[in-house]
C-alpha positions as CSV (number, residue, x, y, z in Angstrom):
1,X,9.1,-6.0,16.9
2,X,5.7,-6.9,15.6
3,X,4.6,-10.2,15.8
4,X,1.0,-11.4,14.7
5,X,-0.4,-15.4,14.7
6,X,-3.5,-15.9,13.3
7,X,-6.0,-18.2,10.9
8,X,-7.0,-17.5,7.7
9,X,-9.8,-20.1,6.1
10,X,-9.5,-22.1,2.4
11,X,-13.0,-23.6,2.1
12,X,-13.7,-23.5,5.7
13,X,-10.7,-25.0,6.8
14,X,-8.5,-23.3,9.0
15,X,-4.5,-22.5,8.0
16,X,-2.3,-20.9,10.6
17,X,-0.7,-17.6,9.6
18,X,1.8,-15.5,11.1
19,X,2.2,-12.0,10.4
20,X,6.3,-10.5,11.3
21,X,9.2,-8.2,10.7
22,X,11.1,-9.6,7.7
23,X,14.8,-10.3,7.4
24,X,17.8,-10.1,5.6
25,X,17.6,-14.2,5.0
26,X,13.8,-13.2,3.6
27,X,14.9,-11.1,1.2
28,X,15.2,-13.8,-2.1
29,X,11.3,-14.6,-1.3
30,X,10.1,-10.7,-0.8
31,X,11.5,-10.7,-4.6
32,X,9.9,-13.9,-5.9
33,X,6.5,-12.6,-5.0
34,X,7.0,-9.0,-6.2
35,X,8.2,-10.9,-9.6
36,X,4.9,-12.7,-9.0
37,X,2.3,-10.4,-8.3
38,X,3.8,-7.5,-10.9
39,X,4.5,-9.5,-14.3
40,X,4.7,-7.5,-17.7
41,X,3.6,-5.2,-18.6
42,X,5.0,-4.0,-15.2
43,X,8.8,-2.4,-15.7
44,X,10.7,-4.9,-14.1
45,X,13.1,-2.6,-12.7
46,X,10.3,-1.5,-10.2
47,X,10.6,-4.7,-8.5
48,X,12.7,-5.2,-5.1
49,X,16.4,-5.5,-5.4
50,X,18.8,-6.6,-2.6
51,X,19.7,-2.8,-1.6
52,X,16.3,-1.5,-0.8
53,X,15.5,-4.5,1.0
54,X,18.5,-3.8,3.2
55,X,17.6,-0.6,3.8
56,X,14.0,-1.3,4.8
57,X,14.8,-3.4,7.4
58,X,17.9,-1.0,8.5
59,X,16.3,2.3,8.4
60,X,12.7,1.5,9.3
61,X,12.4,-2.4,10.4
62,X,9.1,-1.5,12.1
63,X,7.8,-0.9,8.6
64,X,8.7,-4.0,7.5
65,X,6.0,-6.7,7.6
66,X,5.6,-10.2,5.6
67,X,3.3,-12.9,5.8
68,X,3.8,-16.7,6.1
69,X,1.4,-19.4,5.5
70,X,2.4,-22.5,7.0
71,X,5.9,-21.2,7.5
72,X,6.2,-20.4,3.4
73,X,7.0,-16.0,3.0
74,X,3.3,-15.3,0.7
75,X,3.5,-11.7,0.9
76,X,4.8,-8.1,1.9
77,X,4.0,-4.7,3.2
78,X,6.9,-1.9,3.3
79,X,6.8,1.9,4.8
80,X,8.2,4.5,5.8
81,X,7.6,8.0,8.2
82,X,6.9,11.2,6.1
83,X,5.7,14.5,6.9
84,X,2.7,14.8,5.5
85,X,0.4,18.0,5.1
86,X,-2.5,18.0,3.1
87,X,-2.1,21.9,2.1
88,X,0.5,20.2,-0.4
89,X,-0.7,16.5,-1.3
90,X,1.4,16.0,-5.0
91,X,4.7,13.7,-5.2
92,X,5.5,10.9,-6.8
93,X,5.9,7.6,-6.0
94,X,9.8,7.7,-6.5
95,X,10.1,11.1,-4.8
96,X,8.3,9.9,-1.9
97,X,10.3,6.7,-1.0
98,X,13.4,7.6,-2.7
99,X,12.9,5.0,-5.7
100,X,12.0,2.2,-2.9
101,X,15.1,3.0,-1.4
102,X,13.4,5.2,1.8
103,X,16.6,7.2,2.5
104,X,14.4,10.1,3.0
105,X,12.8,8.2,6.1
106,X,11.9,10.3,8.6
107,X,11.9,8.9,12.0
108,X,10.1,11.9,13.5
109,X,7.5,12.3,10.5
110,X,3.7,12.4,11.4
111,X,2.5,9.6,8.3
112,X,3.1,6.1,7.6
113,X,3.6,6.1,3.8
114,X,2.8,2.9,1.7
115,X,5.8,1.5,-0.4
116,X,4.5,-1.3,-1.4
117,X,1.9,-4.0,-0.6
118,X,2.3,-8.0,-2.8
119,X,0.7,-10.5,-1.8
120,X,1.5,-14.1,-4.2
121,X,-1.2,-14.6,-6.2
122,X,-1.7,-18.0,-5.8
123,X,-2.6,-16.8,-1.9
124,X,-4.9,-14.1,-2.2
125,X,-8.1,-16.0,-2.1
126,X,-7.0,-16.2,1.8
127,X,-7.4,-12.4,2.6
128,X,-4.0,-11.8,3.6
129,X,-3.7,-8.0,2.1
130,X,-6.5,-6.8,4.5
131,X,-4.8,-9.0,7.3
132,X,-1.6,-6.8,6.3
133,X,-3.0,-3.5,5.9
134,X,-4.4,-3.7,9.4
135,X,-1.2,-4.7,10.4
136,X,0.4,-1.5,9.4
137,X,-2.6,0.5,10.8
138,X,-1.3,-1.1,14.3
139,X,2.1,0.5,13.6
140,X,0.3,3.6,13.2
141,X,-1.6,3.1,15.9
142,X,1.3,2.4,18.5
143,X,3.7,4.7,17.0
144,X,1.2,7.7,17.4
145,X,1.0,8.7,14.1
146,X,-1.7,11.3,11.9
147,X,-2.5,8.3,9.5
148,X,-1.3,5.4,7.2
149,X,-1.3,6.9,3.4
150,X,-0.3,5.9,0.0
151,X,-1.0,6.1,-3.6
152,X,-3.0,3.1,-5.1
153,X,-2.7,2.1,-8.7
154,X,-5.8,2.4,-10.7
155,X,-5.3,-0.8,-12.9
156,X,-8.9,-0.8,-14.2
157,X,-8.7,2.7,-15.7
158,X,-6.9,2.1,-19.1
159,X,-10.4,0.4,-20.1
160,X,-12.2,3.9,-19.3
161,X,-9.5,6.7,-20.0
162,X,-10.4,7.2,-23.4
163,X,-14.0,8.2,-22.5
164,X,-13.5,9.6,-18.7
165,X,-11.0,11.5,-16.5
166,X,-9.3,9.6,-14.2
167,X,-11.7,11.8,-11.4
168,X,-14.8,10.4,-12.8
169,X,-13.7,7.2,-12.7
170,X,-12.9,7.4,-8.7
171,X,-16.0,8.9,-8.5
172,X,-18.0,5.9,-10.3
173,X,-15.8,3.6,-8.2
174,X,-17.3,5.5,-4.6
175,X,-20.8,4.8,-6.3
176,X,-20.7,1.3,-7.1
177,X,-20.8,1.7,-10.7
178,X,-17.2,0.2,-11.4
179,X,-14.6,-2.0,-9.7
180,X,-11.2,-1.6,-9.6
181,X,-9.0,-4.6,-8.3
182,X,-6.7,-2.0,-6.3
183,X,-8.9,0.6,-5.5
184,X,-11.7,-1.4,-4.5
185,X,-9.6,-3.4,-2.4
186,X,-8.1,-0.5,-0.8
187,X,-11.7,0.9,0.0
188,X,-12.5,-2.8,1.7
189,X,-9.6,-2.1,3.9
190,X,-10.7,1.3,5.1
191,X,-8.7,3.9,3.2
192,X,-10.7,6.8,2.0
193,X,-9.5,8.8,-1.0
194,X,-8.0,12.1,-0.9
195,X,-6.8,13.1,-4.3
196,X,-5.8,12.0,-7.9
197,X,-2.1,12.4,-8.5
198,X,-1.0,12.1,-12.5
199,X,2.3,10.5,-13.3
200,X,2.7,9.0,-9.9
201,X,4.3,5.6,-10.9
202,X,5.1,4.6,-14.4
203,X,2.3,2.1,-15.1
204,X,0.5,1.8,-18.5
205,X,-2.3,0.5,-17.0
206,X,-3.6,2.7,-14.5
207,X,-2.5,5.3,-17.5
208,X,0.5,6.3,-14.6
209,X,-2.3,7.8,-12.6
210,X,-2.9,6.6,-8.7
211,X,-5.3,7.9,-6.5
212,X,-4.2,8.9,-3.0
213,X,-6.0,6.8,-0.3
214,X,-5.8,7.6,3.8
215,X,-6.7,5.8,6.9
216,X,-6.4,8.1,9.8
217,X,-5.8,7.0,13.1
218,X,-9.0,7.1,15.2
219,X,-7.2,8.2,18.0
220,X,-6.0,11.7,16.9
221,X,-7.9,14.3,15.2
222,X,-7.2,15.8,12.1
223,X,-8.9,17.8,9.5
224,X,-9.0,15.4,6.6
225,X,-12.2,15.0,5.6
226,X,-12.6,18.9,5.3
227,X,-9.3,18.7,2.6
228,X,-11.1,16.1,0.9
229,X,-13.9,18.4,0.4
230,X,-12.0,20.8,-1.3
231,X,-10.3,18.8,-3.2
232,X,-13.4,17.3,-4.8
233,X,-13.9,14.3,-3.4
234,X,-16.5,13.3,-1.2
């Protein structure tokens, strides 16, 4: 099980962290914080209930991190193993983890697929979703997997849709021109973008767009970059 101590810095002053598995007896703070970090307009039904929490720490434990900060829960990560081939890159959000519920969890799969990542708002200042992700890139990492993947909301691109394609407005992202406070955190954390998906995730404002972002594990090879290519982004 993992197991990560650390310190993260508010104004230079050092605040020990811990980075673990989480629990059934976690499970009324993993939903506080998603209640937190996805208010309205956000469908509230898309936050954790009891039963998917149950079965993320029954099927797949191992993709089941949170984050305490002087012993208070402040945030989540949650995944499960696909098979993923880039030949065929579209899905949904609810196809792809069975509405949050992962029953389609596939112990032997190649990928490590993104549910979800919250981190309490009042805590992000402290860098705790880049400490997370790279959690999760350890899991892929140990387990021996292709790569870490998942689709990241685009909540900067209702401004822009009337005037740009969702495409363009990756592609001003990748040259500086724009920030996007999912995207651009994602690119901070290493994952590289593969493709636009429409209608991934019923969210008004990424327009229910996401864009699907990769971090391949440095240790196998795989032909990514040359699918990016092809798929028109560089």
């Amino acid at each position: 099980m993992y197991h990560k101590e650390f310190f993260v810095f508010d104004q230079g002053r050092p605040i020990p962290a811990l980075i673990r598995n989480y629990e059934q007896k976690d499970f009324l703070d993993l939903i506080r914080i998603q209640q937190e970090c996805f208010p309205p307009p956000f469908p509230s039904e898309l936050w954790w209930n009891t039963q998917q929490l149950y079965n993320h720490v029954s099927l797949f434990p191992e993709g089941a991190l949170c984050v305490e900060v002087n012993n208070e829960i402040v945030g989540s990560m949650t995944g499960l193993l696909i098979d993923f081939h880039l030949s065929s890159p579209g899905h949904t959000w609810k196809e792809v983890t069975s509405n949050g519920y992962i029953t389609n969890h596939n112990p032997n799969g190649n990928t490590l697929y993104v549910v979800d990542i919250s981190i309490s708002p009042y805590f992000r200042k402290l860098g705790l979703g880049k400490w997370l992700m790279s959690s999760m890139y350890d899991v892929v990492i140990h387990k021996g997997l292709e790569r870490l993947l998942g689709g990241g909301r685009m909540p900067g691109y209702h401004k822009y849709a009337h005037r740009m394609t969702p495409e363009v407005y990756i592609e001003l992202l990748l040259n500086g021109e724009l920030k996007d406070p999912v995207i651009t955190f994602l690119l901070h954390c290493g994952r590289t973008p593969i493709k636009v998906i429409a209608n991934y995730l019923e969210d008004k404002e990424s327009c229910n767009h996401a864009i699907l972002m990769e971090w391949n594990n440095p240790f196998i090879h795989n032909n990514s970059s040359r699918e990016k290519k092809k798929n028109g982004i560089s």
